[in-house]
C-alpha positions as CSV (number, residue, x, y, z in Angstrom):
1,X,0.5,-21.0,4.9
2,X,3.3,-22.6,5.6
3,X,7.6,-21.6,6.3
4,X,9.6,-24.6,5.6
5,X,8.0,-27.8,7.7
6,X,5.7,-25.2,10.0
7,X,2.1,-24.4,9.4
8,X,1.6,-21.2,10.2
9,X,-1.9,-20.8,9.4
10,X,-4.1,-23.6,8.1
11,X,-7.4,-23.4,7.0
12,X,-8.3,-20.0,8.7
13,X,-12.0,-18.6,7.5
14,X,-13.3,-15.5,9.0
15,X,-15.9,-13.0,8.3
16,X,-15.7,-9.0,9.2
17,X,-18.9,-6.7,8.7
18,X,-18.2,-3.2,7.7
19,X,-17.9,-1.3,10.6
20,X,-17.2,-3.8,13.0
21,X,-13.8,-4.4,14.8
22,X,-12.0,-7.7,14.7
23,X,-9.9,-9.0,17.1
24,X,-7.6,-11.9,16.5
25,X,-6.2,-13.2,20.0
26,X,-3.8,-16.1,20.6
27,X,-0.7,-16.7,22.2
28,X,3.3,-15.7,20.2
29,X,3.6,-18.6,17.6
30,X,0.0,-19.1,17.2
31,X,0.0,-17.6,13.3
32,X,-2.3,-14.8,13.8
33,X,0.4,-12.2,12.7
34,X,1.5,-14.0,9.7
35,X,-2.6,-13.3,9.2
36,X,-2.7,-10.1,9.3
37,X,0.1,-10.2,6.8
38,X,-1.7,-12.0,4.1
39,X,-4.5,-9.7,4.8
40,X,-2.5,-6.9,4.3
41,X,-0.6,-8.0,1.2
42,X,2.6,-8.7,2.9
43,X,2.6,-12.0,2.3
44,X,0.9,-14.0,-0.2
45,X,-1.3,-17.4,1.0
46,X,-0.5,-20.8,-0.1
47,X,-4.1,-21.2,-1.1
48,X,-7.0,-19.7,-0.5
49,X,-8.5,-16.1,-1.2
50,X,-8.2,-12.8,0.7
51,X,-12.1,-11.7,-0.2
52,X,-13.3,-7.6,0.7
53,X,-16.5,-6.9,-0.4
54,X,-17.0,-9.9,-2.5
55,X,-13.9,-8.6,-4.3
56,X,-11.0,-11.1,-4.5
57,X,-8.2,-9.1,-3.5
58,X,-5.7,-11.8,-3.0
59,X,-3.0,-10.7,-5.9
60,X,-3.7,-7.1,-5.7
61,X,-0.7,-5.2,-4.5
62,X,-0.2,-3.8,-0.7
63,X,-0.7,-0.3,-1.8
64,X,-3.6,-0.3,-4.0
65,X,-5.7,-2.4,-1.2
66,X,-7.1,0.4,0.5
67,X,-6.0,-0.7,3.7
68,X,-4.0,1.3,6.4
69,X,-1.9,-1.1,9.2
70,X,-1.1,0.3,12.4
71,X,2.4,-1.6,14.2
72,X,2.9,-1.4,18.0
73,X,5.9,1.0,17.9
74,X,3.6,3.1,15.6
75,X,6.7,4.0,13.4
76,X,6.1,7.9,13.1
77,X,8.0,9.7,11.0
78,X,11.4,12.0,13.1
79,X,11.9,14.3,11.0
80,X,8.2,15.7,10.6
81,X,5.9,17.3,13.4
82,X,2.7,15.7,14.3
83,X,1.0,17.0,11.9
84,X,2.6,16.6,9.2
85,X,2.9,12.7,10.4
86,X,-1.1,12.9,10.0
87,X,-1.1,14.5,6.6
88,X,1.7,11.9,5.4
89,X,-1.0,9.8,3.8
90,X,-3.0,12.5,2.9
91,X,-0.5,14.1,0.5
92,X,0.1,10.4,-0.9
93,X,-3.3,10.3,-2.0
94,X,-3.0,13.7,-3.8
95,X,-5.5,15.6,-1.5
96,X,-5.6,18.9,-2.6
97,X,-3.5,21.3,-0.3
98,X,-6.8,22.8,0.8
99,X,-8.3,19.9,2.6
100,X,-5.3,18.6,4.3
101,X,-5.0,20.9,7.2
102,X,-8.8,20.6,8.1
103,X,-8.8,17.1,7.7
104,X,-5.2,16.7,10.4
105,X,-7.2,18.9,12.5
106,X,-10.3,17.0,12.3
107,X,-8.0,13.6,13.0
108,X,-5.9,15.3,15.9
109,X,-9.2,16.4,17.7
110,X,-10.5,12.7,17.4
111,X,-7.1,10.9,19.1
112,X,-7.6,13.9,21.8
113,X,-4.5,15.6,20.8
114,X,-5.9,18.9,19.4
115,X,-2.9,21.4,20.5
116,X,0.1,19.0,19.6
117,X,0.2,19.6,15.9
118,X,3.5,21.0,15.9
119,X,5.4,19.0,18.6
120,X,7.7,16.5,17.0
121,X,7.2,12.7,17.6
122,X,10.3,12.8,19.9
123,X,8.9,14.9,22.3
124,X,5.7,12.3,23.1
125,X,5.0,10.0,26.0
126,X,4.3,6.7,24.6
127,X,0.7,6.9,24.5
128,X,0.6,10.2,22.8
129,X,3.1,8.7,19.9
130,X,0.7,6.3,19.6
131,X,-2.4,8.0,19.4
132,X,-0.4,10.1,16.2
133,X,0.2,6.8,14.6
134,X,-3.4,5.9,14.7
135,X,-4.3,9.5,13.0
136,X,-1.9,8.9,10.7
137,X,-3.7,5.1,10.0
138,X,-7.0,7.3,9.4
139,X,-6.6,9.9,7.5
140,X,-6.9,8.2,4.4
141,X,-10.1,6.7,5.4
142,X,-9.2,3.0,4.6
143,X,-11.6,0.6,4.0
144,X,-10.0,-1.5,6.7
145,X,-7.2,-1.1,9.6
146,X,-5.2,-3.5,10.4
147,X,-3.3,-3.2,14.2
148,X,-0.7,-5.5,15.3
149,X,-0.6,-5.4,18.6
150,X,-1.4,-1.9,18.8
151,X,-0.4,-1.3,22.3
152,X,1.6,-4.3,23.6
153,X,4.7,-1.3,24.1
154,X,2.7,0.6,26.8
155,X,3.1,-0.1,30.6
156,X,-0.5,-1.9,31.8
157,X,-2.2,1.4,33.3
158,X,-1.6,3.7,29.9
159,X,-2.6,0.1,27.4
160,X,-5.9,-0.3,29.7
161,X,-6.7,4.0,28.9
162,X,-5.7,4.1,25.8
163,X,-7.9,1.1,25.0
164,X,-10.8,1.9,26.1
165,X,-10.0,5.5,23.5
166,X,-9.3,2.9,20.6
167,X,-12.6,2.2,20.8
168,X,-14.3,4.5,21.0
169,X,-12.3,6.1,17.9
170,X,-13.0,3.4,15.6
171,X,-16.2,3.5,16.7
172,X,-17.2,7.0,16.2
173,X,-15.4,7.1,12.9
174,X,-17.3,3.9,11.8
175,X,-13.4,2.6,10.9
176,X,-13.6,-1.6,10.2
177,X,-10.6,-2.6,11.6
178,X,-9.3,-5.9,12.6
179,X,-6.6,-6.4,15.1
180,X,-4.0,-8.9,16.5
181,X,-2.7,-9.5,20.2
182,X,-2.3,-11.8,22.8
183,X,-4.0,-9.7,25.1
184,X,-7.4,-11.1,25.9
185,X,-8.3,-7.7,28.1
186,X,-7.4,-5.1,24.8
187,X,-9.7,-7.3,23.0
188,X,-12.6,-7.3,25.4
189,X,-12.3,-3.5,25.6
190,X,-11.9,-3.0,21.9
191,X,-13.7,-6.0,19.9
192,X,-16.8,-6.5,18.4
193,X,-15.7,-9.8,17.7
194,X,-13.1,-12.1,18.9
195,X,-11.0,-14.9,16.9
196,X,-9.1,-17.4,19.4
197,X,-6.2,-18.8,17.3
198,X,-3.8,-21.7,18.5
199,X,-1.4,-23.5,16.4
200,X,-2.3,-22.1,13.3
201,X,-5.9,-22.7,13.4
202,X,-9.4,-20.4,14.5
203,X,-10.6,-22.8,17.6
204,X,-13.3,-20.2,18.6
205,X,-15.0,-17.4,17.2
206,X,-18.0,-15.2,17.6
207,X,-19.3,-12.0,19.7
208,X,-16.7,-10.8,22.2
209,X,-18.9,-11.7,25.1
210,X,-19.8,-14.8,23.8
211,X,-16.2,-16.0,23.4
212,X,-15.5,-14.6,26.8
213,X,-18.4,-16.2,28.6
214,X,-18.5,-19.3,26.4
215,X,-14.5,-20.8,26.0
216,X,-14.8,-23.5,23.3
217,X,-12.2,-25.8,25.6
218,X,-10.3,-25.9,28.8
219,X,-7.1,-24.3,26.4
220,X,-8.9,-21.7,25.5
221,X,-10.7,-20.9,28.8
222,X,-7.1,-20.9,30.4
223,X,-5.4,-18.5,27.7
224,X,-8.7,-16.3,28.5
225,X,-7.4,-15.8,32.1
226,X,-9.7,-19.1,33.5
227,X,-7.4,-20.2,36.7
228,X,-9.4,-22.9,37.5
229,X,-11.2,-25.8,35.3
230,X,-13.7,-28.2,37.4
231,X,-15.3,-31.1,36.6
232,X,-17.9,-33.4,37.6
233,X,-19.6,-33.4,40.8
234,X,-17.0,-30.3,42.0
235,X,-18.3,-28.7,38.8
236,X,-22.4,-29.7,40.0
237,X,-21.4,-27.6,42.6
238,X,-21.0,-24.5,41.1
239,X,-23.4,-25.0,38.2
240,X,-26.0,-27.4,38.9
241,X,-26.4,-30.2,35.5
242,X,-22.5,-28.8,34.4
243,X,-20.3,-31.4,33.6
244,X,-17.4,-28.6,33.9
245,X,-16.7,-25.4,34.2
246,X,-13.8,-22.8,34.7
247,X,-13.5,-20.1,36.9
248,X,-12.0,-17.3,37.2
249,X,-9.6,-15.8,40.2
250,X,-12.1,-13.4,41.2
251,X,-15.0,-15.8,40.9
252,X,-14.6,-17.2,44.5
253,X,-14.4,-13.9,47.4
254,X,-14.1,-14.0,51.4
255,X,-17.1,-13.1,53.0
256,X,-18.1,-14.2,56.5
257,X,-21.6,-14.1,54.9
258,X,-20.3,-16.8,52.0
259,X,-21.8,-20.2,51.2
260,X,-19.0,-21.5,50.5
261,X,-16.3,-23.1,53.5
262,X,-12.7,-23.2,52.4
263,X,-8.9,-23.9,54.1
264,X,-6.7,-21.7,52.8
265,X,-3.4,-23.3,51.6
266,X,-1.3,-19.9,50.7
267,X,-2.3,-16.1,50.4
268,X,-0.5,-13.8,48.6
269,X,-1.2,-10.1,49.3
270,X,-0.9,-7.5,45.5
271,X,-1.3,-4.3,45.2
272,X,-5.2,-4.4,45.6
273,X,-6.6,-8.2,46.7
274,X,-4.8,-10.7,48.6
275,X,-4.6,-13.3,45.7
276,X,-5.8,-16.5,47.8
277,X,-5.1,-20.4,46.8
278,X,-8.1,-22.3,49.0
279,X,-9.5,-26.0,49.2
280,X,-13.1,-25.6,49.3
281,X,-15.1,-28.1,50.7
282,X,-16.8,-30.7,48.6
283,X,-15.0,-28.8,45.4
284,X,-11.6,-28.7,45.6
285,X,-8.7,-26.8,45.0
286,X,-9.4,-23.0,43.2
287,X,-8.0,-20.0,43.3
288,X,-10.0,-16.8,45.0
289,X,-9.5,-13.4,46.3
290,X,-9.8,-11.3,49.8
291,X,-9.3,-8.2,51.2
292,X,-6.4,-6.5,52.1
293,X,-8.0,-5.3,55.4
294,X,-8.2,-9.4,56.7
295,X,-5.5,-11.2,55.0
296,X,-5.7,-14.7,56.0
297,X,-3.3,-17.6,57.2
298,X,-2.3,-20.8,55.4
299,X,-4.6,-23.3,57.2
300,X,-7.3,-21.0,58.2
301,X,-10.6,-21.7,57.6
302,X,-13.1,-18.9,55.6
303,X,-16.0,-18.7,53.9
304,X,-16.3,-17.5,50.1
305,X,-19.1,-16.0,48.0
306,X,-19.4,-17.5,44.4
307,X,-20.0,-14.6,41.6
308,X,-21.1,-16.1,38.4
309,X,-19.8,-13.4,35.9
310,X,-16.5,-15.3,36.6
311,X,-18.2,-18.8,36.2
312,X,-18.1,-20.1,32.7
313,X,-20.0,-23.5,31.7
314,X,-17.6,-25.8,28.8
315,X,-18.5,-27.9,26.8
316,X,-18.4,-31.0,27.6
């Protein structure tokens, strides 16, 4: 797919099982929303085929796809009440009268917002606008949902809640769905599976945890939220046989009782670690965390504790 002299997405192949949810993670630029759009119908590929259930759907028209898409600012409709936002598609698709209220009821017990039916979209929190917008997206009952960054507009402490409710949604309404964002957390919490895009092209794909645990390359690992890459002997350290590996923050922690014997070089206290950068001995320089009870000195010397659910082994 390509706009002018830029590929936008080259050579992208991947596979969805019904049911499943999709998520499609790289950085602004990468191409993954220009994806979606050809997915969706918005946009129509350069070559190659948009394939749902071995049906080649690549020509057929936006509406008659059977797909719902879901945007980050959920665009809900002012002028009608919550419920009537739900029963928007339903009335589209010629429901008969009779079905629509217990079906918006059905949906609005589902997004956890059973009593709001009549409030108008104006008179929501964020969250709450959002959850409407994802009713809405399912009433249909589309044979895929497509999110764009679903909840990129939310502050960190309502995106990590409402999440964790995403999922379980789709997942109790069996919904395949595949989403975008550059969010690696939202994609742990809400993915089966997990597509890593950069530059246009899929560099990793495969099981949420196994793209999580197992970065294809250092780029990867770092856009994953792996602070540190070490190699060689420093990486024999942490893994014995490794060649390299990349850690995360909270892979290295103070504890007097630690293996590990490190100078701190600076120490940085947030809201619930001290965020520590250390030289540890026969490793190097890494990033690790302490408590807020014992922050520590540039230049003092502590021991850290090494836990390998932030330790990931790369290829090398």
């Amino acid at each position: 797919m390509r706009f002018g002299d830029t590929v936008a997405v080259d050579d992208v192949s991947l596979d969805l099982e019904a049911g499943q949810v999709l998520a499609v993670l790289g950085p602004s630029g990468c191409g993954k929303s220009t994806l979606l759009r050809v997915i969706a119908g918005l946009q129509q590929p350069d070559a190659g085929r948009v394939l749902f259930g071995g049906q080649d759907v690549t020509g057929v028209p936006t509406h008659r796809r059977g797909f719902a898409l879901m945007f980050q600012d959920g665009q809900l409709f002012a002028h009608l009440d919550v419920a009537g936002n739900v029963a928007y598609a339903l009335r589209r698709q010629r429901i008969p009268r009779r079905e629509i209220a217990p079906r918006v009821r059905e949906l609005l017990e589902l997004v956890g917002l059973p009593d709001l039916g009549s409030r108008r979209p104006g008179t929501l929190s964020g969250g709450q606008q959002q959850r409407v917008a994802l009713a809405r997206a399912l009433a249909g009952r589309p044979r895929m949902l497509l999110l764009d960054e679903p909840l990129s507009s939310l502050d960190r402490a309502l995106r990590d809640r409402l999440g964790a409710d995403l999922r379980r949604i789709l997942t109790e309404s069996g919904t395949t769905a595949l989403m975008v964002t550059h969010d690696h957390d939202e994609a742990f919490t809400v993915a089966d599976r997990m597509a890593v895009m950069r530059e246009g092209r899929v560099v990793q794909q495969g099981s949420t945890a196994d793209v999580w645990h197992h970065p294809a390359d250092v780029e990867t690992a770092e856009f994953l939220g792996y602070s540190t890459v070490l190699s060689g002997l420093a990486a024999a350290q942490i893994v014995p046989g490794a060649e390299q590996v990349a850690l995360r923050p909270q892979a290295l922690r103070m504890d007097p009782a630690g293996e590990l014997a490190a100078t701190v070089t600076a120490a940085t206290q947030a809201a619930d670690v001290v965020r520590l950068r250390v030289d540890v001995d026969e490793i190097g320089p890494a990033d690790a965390i302490g408590h807020l009870a014992q922050v520590p000195q540039a230049g003092d010397r502590v021991r850290l504790v090494l836990d390998p659910v932030g330790v990931a082994q790369l290829d090398a």
